[in-house]
N, C-alpha and C positions, 0 to 999 in steps of 0.2 A: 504494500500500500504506500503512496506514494506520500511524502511528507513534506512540510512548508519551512523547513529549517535552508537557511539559506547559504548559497556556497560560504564553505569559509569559515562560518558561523562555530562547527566544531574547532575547529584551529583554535579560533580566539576564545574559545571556552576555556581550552587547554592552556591555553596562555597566562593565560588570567588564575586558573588553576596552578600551574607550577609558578606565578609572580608571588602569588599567595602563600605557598608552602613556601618558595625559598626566604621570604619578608618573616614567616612565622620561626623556620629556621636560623635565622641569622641572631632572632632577639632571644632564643635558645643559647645559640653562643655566646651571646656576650652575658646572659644573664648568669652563666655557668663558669664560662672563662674569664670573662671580663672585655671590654673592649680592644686589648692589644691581641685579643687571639683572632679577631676579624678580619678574614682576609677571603679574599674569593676563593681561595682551593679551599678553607677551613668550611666555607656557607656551604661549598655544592660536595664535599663529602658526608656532611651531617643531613645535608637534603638529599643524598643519596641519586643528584644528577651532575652532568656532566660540567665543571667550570665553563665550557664552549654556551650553555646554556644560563649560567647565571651573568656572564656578560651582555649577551644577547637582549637579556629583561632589564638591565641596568646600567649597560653603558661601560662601568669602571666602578671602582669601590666607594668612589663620592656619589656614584647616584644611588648603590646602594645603600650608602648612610641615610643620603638624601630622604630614600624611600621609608628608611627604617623609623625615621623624626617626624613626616609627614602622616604615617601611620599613629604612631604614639601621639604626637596634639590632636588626629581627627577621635581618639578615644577619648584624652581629656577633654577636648570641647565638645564630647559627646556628654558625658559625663556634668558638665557645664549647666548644658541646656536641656538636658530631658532627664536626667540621673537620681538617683536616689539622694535625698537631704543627708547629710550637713553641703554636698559639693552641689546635688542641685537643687531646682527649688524646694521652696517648704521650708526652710530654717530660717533664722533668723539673720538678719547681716552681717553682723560679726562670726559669727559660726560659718558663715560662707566663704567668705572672706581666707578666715582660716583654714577650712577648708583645701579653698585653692590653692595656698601657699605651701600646706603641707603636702597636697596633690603633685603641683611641679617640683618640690625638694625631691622627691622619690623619682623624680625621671630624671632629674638631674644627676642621682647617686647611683644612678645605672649608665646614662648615655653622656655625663657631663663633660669628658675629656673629648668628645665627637662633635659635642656641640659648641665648646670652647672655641674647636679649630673654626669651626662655621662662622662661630661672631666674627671669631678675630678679620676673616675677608670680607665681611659685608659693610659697606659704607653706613657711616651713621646714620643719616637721614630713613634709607632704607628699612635699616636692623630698627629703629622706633617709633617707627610709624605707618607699618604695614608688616602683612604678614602674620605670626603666632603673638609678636610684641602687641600688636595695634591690637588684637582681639583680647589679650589679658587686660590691656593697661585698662580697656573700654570697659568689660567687667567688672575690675575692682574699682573702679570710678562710680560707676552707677552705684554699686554696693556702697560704696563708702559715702554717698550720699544720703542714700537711704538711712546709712547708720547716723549719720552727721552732717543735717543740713545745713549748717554751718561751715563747714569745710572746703577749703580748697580740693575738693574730688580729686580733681585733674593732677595737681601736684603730688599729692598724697599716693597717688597709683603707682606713680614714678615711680617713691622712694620706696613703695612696699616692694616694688620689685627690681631695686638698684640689689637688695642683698642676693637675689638668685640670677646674677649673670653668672653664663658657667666658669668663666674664667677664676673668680672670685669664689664659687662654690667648691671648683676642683681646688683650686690652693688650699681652701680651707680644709677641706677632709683629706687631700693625701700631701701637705706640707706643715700645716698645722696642728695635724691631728684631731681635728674634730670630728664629735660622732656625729653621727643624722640626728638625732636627739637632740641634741645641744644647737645646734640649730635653727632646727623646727622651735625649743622654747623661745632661741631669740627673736624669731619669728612673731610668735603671739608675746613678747616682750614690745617689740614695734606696735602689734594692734592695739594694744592694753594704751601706750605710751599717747599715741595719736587719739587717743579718747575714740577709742571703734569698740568697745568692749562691750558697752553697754547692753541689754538684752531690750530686744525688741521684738517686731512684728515678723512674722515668718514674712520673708522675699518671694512671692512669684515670677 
């Protein structure tokens, strides 16, 4: 019987299939190895295909990363916008707030020496005002209005998220020695500080 799947159509199924496994394979590795074991023969033997094929879907190992960052914020700002409270709606401002901060610390303490090298070549204007930056700062702005009508939002957003550049968060856990803990409290030590703390009306 004759069907309406269109030429090709399986190819790019497959595609998209093996993009898939190798994107979930990769963050396997680094979650296990760490990020200096990330290399193309390391993805496409634990993906169990050919390096000839993990180039093919990515280019080089920068689009790989590329793909692996692009992945991880479409989950946090999934998470963001439809997710379960404290991260999405339904809590209160400052619990969101927090939320989000301890949300990005945790991607940071997996992918943060990958995303370090990213800042470090992107021109400024760019790196803050588009992109994963532009869509945080706009979040914790609204939030912190919410929490603090009174507040400079806009400024405030900034400095809640000058402490998680990665460059400044890698120094701090693998030169400093700090835990993700210690951290995360200075963290909600900033919200506390900025008069965000207060309890309020659940955020939709």
């Amino acid at each position: 019987m004759p069907t309406n799947t269109p030429p090709g159509s399986a190819e790019r199924a497959d595609a998209a299939r093996n993009r898939a496994k190798i994107l979930a394979t990769a963050e396997r590795v680094v979650a296990r190895r760490g990020v200096e074991a990330l290399t193309m023969n390391a993805v496409a033997r634990a993906a169990g295909v050919g390096v000839g094929t993990v180039y093919r879907r990515f280019g080089d190992q920068g689009g790989l990363v590329e793909a692996m960052m692009d992945r991880r914020e479409s989950q946090l700002q999934r998470g963001m916008v439809d997710g379960p409270p404290p991260l999405g709606p339904g809590a209160p401002p400052a619990d969101r707030i927090r939320a989000f901060l301890h949300a990005y610390a945790d991607v940071l303490d997996t992918y943060g020496p990958l995303m370090a090298a990213a800042e470090a070549t992107m021109p400024t204007p760019r790196r803050y005002r588009t992109g994963p930056y532009a869509v945080h700062h706009r979040h914790l702005a609204t939030l912190i209005a919410d929490a603090r009508p009174d507040a400079d939002a806009y400024y405030l957003a900034d400095a809640l998220l000058a402490p998680l550049a990665a460059g400044l968060f890698t120094h701090q856990r693998n030169h400093d020695g700090m835990s993700l803990d210690r951290i995360k409290a200075g963290l909600d030590d900033l919200v506390t500080g900025f008069g965000l703390s207060e309890t309020g009306p659940p955020h939709r």
